[in-house]
C-alpha positions in Angstrom: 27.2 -9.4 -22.7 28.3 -11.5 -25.8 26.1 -11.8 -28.6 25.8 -15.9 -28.7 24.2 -16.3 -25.5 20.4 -15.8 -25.0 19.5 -14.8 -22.1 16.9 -15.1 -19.7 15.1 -13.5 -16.7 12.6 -15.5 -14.1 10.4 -14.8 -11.7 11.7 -16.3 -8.4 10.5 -19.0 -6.5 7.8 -21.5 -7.9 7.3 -19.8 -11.4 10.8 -20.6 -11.7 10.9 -24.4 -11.0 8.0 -24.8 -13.7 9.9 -22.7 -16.5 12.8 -24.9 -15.8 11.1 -28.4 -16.2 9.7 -27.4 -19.3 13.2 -26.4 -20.3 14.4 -29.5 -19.5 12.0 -31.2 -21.8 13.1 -29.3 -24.7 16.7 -30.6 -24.0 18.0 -27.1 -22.2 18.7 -28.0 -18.3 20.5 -26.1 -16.3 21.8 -28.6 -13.1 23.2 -25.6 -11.4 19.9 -24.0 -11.2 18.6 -26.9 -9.0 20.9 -26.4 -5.9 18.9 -24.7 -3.4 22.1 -24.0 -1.6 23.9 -21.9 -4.1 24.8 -18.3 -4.1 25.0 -17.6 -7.9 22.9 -15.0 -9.9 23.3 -16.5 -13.0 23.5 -20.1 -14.6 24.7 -21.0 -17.9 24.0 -23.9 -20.0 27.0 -23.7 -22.3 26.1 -26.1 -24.5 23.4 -24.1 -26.2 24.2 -20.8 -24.9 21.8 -20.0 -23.1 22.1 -17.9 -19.6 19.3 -17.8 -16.9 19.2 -15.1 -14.0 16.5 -15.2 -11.3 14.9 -11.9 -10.3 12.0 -10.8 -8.5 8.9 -10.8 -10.8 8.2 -7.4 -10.9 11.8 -6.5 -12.2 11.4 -9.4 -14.6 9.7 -6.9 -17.1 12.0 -4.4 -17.1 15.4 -6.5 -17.4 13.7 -7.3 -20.5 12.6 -3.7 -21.6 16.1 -2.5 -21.6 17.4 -6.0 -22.7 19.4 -7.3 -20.0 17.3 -10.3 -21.0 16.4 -11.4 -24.1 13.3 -13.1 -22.9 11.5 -13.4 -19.6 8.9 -15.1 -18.0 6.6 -14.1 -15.5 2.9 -14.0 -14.4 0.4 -12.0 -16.3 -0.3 -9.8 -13.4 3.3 -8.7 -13.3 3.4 -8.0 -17.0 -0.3 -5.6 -16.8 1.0 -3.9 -13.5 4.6 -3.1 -14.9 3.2 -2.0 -18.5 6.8 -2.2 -20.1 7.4 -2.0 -23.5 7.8 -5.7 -24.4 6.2 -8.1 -26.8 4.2 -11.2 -24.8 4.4 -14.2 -27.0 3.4 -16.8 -25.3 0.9 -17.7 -22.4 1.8 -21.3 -20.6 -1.0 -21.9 -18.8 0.7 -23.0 -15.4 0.6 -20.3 -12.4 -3.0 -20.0 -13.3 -5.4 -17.7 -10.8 -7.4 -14.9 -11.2 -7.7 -10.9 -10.6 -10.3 -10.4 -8.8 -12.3 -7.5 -6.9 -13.2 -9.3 -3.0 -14.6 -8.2 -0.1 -17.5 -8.6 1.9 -21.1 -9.5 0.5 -22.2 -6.3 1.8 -19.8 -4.3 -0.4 -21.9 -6.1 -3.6 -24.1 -2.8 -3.7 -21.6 -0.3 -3.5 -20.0 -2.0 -6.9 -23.5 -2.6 -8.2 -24.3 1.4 -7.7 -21.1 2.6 -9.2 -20.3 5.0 -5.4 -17.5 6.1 -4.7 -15.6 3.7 -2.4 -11.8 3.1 -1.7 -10.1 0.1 -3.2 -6.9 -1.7 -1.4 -4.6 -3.2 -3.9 -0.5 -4.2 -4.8 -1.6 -4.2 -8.3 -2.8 -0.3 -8.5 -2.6 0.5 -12.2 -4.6 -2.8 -12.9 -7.1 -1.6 -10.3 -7.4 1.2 -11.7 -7.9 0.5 -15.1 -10.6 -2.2 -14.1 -12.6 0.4 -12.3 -12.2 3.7 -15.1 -12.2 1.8 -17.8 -14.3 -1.2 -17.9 -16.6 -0.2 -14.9 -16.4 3.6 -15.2 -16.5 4.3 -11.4 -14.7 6.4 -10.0 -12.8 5.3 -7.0 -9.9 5.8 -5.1 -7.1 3.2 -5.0 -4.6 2.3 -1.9 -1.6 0.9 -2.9 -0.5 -1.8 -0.1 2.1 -4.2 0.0 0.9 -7.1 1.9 -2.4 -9.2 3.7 -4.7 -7.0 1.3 -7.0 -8.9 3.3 -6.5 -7.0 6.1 -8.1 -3.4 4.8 -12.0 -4.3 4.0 -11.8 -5.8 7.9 -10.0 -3.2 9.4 -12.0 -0.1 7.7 -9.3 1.2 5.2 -10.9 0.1 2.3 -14.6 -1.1 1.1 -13.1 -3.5 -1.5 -9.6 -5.1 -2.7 -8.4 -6.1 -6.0 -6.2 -9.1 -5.8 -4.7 -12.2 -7.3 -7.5 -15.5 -5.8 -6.1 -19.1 -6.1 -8.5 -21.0 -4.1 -10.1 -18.5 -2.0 -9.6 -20.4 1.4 -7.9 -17.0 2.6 -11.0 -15.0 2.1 -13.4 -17.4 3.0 -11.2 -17.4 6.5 -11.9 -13.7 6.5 -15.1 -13.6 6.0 -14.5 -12.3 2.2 -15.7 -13.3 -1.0 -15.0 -12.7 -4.8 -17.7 -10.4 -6.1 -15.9 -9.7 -9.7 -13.7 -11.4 -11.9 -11.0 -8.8 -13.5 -8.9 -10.8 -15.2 -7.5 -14.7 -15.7 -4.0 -15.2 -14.9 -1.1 -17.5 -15.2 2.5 -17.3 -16.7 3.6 -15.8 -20.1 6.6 -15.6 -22.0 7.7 -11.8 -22.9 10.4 -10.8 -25.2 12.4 -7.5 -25.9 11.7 -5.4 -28.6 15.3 -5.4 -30.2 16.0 -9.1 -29.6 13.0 -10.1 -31.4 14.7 -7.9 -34.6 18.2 -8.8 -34.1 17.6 -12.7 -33.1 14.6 -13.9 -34.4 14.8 -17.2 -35.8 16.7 -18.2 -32.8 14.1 -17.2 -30.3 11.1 -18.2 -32.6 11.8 -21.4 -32.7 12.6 -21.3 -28.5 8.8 -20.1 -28.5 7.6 -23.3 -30.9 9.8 -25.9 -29.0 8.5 -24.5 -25.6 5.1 -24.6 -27.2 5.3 -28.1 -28.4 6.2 -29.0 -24.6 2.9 -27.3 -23.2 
């Protein structure tokens, strides 16, 4: 990969479409990047050499570790569940929702009493350090891949630990947020090296982008 460009990873899909409007106010757009119907993996804007890639936001974080991207950008929940080795500069605020622990109001006293009860979660490690670390209760954590919903109703688990926008999904099951873990929304990360090798060129990405905000 040639030195002069800079390049950069996105999370898929909606996070995606916001990083690229507030790109396009600090006079980097990418056209390409705006036809749904395309089949390329990677858009360049050669004017000021700068690459973007689209990946799934999980893999976001480590593209960037091993600096097949300069930068990234990707939700907070990615960055805590992937626990990469990369520097998080900058937090812009849109994708905003919360980490929460949900479930029925008649789990309430099983948190309350610290027992031991099973949690359902896609976000494992940051389960896990909510419940040793900030709660010191010992529980045992499910990793599941999809409708987390599904495991308080059907008996798997007492509780789940997952992202809440509004809540209407819950409320539908009959579920409710009982604990706040964490507040989410989209952040800027950075590789290690990069930040060395190009700095003044990606500092002053992070203050234009900031400006924008």
């Amino acid at each position: 990969m040639g030195k002069e460009y800079l390049t950069i990873a996105l999370g898929k899909g909606r996070l995606a479409k916001e990083s690229m409007n507030l790109f396009e106010k600090i006079g980097i757009p990418c056209e390409e990047m705006r036809d749904k119907s395309t089949r390329k993996l990677i858009f360049v804007n050669e004017e000021k050499k700068v690459r973007f890639f689209l990946a799934k936001a999980p893999d976001v974080p480590t593209y960037v570790e091993y600096g097949a991207a300069d930068m990234g950008i990707v939700g907070e929940d990615t960055i805590l569940e992937e626990a990469r080795n990369i520097y998080e500069v900058l937090d812009l605020g849109f994708g905003a929702c919360r980490m929460c622990v949900c479930g029925p109001e008649s789990a309430r006293e099983l948190l309350d009493s610290g027992s031991l009860i099973r949690v359902a979660s896609k976000y494992p490690r940051i389960a896990k350090d909510y419940f040793y670390n900030k709660k010191h209760q010992s529980v045992e954590i499910i990793k599941l891949n999809g409708s987390i919903e599904l495991a308080p109703i059907v008996g798997l688990s007492e509780v789940i630990v997952d992202i809440v926008e509004t809540g209407s999904t819950l409320r539908e099951n009959g579920l409710s947020v009982l604990e706040e873990v964490i507040p989410l929304s989209a952040r800027v990360v950075v590789n290690q090296v990069s930040m060395k090798m190009n700095n003044d060129r990606i500092m002053e990405l992070i203050r234009q982008l900031n400006s924008v905000l």
